[in-house]
C-alpha positions in Angstrom: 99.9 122.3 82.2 100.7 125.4 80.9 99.1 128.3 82.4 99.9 130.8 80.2 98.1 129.1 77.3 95.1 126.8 79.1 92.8 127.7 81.8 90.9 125.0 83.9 87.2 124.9 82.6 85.2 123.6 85.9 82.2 123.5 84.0 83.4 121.1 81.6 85.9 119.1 83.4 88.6 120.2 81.3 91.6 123.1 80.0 90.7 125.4 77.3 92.7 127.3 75.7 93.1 131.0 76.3 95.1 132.5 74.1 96.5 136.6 74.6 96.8 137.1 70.8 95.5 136.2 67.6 96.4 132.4 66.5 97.8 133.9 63.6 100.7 136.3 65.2 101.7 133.4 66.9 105.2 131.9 65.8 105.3 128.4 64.4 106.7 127.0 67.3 104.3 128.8 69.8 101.8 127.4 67.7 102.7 123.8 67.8 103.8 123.7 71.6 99.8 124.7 72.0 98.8 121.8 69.2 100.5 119.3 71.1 99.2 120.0 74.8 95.4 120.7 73.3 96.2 117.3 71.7 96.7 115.7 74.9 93.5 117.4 76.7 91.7 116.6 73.2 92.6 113.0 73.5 90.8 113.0 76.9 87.4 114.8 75.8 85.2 111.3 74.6 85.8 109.8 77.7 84.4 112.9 79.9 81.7 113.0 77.7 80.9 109.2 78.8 81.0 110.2 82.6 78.6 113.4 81.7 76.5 110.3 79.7 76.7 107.9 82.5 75.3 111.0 84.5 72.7 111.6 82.1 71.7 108.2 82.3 71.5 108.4 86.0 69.5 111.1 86.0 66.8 109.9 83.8 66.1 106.8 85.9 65.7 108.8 88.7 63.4 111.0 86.8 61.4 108.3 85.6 60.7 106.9 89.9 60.4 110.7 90.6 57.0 111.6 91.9 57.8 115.2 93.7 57.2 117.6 90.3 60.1 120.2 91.8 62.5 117.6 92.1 61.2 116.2 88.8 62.1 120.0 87.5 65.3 120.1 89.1 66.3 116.4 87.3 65.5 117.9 84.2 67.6 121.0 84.6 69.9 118.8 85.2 70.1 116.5 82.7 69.8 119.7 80.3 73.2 121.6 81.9 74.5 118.0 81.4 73.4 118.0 77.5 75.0 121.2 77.2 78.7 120.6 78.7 78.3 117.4 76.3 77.6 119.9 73.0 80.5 122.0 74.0 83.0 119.5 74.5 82.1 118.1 70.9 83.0 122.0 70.1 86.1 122.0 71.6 87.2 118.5 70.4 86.5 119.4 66.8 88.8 122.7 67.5 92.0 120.8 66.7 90.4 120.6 63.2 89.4 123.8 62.6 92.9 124.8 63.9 94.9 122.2 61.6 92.8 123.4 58.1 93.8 126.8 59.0 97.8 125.7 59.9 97.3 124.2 56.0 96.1 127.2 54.1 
């Protein structure tokens, strides 16, 4: 993985980019060497979002047999931090799009 473009995002179980400059001052070839290795995390994105929904899923069972109300809190902080990595990796996978409309123009 390239370092100098991607970081490794331990919240969401992916890179992201991180880019020094403006997408814009960026040469053409820069621009596609970053297209094609966001492609290949991109590509990768629905099937984390299962394992966060498998988690989710997990989570609410055990909420439902949970009598202790802290630990029925702490399930439900859970399962919303969980929600949350899932809305930002729909983000991030719909980046490429934004990115290739722009590319177009």
């Amino acid at each position: 993985m390239d370092n100098e473009h991607f970081v490794w995002n331990e919240r969401l179980g992916i890179h992201t980019p991180l880019l020094h400059c403006p997408w814009e001052s960026l040469d053409i070839e820069a621009q596609s060497q970053i297209l094609s290795q966001w492609e290949g995390i991109r590509g990768r994105i629905p099937e984390r979002i299962k394992q966060l929904e498998r988690i989710i899923v997990a989570k609410q069972e055990a909420l439902y047999d949970e009598d202790d109300f802290a630990q029925s809190c702490q399930l439900n902080s859970e399962i919303a931090e969980h929600a949350s990595m899932i809305t930002d990796l729909h983000l991030w996978y719909r980046t490429q799009q934004d990115v290739d409309v722009k590319m177009h123009h």
